[in-house]
C-alpha positions as CSV (number, residue, x, y, z in Angstrom):
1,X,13.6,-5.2,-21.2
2,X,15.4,-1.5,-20.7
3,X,12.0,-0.4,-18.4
4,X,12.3,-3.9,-16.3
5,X,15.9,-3.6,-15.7
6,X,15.6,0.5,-15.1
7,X,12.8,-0.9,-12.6
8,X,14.8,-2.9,-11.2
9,X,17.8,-0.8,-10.9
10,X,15.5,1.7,-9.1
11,X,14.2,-1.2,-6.6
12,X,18.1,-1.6,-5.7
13,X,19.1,1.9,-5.3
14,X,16.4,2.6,-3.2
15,X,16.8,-1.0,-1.3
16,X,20.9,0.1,-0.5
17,X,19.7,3.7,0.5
18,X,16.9,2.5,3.3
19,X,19.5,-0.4,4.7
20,X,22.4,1.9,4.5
21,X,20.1,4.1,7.0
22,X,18.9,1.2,8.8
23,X,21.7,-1.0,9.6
24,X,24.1,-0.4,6.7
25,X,25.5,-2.8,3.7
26,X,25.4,-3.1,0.4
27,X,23.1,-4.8,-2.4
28,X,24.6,-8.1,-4.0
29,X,23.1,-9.6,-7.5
30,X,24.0,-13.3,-8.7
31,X,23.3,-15.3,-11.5
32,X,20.0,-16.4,-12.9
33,X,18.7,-20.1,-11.8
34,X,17.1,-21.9,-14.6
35,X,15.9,-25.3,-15.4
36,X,16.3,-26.8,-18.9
37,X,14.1,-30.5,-18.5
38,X,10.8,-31.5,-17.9
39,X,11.1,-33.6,-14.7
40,X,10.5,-31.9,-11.4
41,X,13.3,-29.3,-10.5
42,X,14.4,-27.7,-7.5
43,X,15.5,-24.3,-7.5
44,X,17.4,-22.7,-4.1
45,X,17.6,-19.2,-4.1
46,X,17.3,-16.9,-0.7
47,X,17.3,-13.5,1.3
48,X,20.3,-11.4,0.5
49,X,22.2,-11.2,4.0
50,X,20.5,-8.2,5.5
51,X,19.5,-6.5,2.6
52,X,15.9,-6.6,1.4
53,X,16.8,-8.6,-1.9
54,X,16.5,-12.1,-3.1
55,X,19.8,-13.5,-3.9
56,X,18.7,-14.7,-7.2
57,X,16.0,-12.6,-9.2
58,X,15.5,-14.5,-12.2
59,X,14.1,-18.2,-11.9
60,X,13.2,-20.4,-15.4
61,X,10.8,-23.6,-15.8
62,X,9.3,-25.5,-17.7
63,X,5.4,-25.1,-18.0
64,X,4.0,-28.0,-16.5
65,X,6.8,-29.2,-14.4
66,X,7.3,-29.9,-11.0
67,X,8.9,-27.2,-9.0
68,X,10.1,-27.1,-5.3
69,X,11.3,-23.7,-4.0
70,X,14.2,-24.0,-1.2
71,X,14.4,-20.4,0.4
72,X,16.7,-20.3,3.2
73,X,16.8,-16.7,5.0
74,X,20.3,-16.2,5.5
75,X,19.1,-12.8,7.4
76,X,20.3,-12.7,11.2
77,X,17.3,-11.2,12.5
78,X,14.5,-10.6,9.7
79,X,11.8,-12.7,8.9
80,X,11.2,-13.2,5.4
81,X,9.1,-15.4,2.8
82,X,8.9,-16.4,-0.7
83,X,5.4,-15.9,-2.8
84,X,4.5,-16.5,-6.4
85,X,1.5,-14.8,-7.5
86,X,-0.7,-15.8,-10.3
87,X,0.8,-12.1,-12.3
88,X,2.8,-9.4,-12.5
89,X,3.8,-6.2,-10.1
90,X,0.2,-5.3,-10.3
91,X,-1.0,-8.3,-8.2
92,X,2.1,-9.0,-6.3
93,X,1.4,-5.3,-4.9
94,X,-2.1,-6.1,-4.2
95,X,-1.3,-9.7,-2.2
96,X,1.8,-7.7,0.0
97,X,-1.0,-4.8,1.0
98,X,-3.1,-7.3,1.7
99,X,-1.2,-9.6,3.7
100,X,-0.4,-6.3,5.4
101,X,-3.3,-6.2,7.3
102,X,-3.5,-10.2,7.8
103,X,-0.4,-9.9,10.2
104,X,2.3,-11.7,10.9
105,X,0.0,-15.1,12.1
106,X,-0.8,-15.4,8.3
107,X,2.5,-15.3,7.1
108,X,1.5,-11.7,6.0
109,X,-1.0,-13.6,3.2
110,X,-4.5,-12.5,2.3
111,X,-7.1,-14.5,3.2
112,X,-8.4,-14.9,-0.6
113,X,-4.7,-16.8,-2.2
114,X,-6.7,-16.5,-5.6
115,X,-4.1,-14.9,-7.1
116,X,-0.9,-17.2,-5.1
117,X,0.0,-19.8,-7.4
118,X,2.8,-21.1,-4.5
119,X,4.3,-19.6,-1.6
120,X,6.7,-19.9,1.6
121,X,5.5,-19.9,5.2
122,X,7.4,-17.3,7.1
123,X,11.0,-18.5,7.8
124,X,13.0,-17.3,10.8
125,X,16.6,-15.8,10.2
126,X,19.0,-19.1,9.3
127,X,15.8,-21.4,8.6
128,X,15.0,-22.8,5.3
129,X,11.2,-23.3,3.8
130,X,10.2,-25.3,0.9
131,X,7.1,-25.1,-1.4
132,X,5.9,-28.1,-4.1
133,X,3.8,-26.6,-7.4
134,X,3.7,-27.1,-10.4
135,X,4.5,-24.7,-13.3
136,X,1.6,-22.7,-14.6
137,X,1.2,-21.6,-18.1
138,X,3.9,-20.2,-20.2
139,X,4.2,-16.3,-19.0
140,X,6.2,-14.4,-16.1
141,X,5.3,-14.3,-12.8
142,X,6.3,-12.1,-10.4
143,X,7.9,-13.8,-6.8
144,X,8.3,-11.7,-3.8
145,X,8.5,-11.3,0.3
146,X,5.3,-10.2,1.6
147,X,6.5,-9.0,5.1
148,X,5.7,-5.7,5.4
149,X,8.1,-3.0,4.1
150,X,10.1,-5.4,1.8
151,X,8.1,-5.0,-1.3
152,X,8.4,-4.0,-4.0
153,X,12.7,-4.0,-3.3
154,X,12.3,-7.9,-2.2
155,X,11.3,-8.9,-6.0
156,X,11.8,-11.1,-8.7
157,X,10.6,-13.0,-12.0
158,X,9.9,-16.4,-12.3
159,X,9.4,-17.2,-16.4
160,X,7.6,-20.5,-17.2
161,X,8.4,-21.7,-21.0
């Protein structure tokens, strides 16, 4: 738990130093979203302003259960998605270097989503997307924004009970 959250503390730091050099601001962190039933759930979560951060970085289901993401990008000008993949930061690294070279008309996805259990279509700054899936196996997952340059610091875990 210490190594994910010094991770993570890392992945912020070095988030607020690139956007205070870009266009300035600071990094925000909210609350956990979590699910506690069986039935389907819907769990809203999106872009942090203009920082390169999800608002919420720690999602909960149920394994089995019905999920719709709602990701809005409250950016003003990025573009910005929402992936699952089927792992850890191994394989969420691997799918954003890929998607990389697939370009922007893929919603910077690889062409093999073997290892994408859900994901976003790009949204435009203000819009909101929606994915439906359902919960795989007990484990974490990693979610994350595949546009280029915004992971690993655009990063969280989903963990399926």
């Amino acid at each position: 738990m210490k190594t994910h959250l010094r991770l993570f503390l890392l992945s912020a730091v070095l988030g607020v130093s690139l956007l205070l050099t870009a266009c300035g601001g600071s990094s925000t962190s909210t609350p956990a979203a979590s699910s506690g039933g069986t039935g389907p759930v819907t769990l809203e979560l999106g872009s942090a302003g203009e920082n390169l951060a999800f608002d919420k970085t720690e999602l909960s289901v149920s394994s089995g259960q019905q999920v719709t993401v709602k990701f809005t990008d409250n950016s003003a000008a990025q573009q910005h998605n929402w992936v699952l993949a089927r792992g850890g930061d191994d394989v969420a690294q691997k799918i954003a270097t890929e998607g990389l070279v697939a370009g922007a008309d893929k919603n910077y996805l690889p062409t093999d989503p073997a290892n994408i259990i859900a994901n976003t279509t790009l949204a435009n700054a203000g819009q909101t997307v929606e994915v439906t899936f359902t919960a795989p196996a007990p484990g974490t997952y990693t979610f994350f924004c595949t546009v280029p340059g915004h992971y690993p610091l655009m990063k969280g875990v989903l963990t399926v009970n």
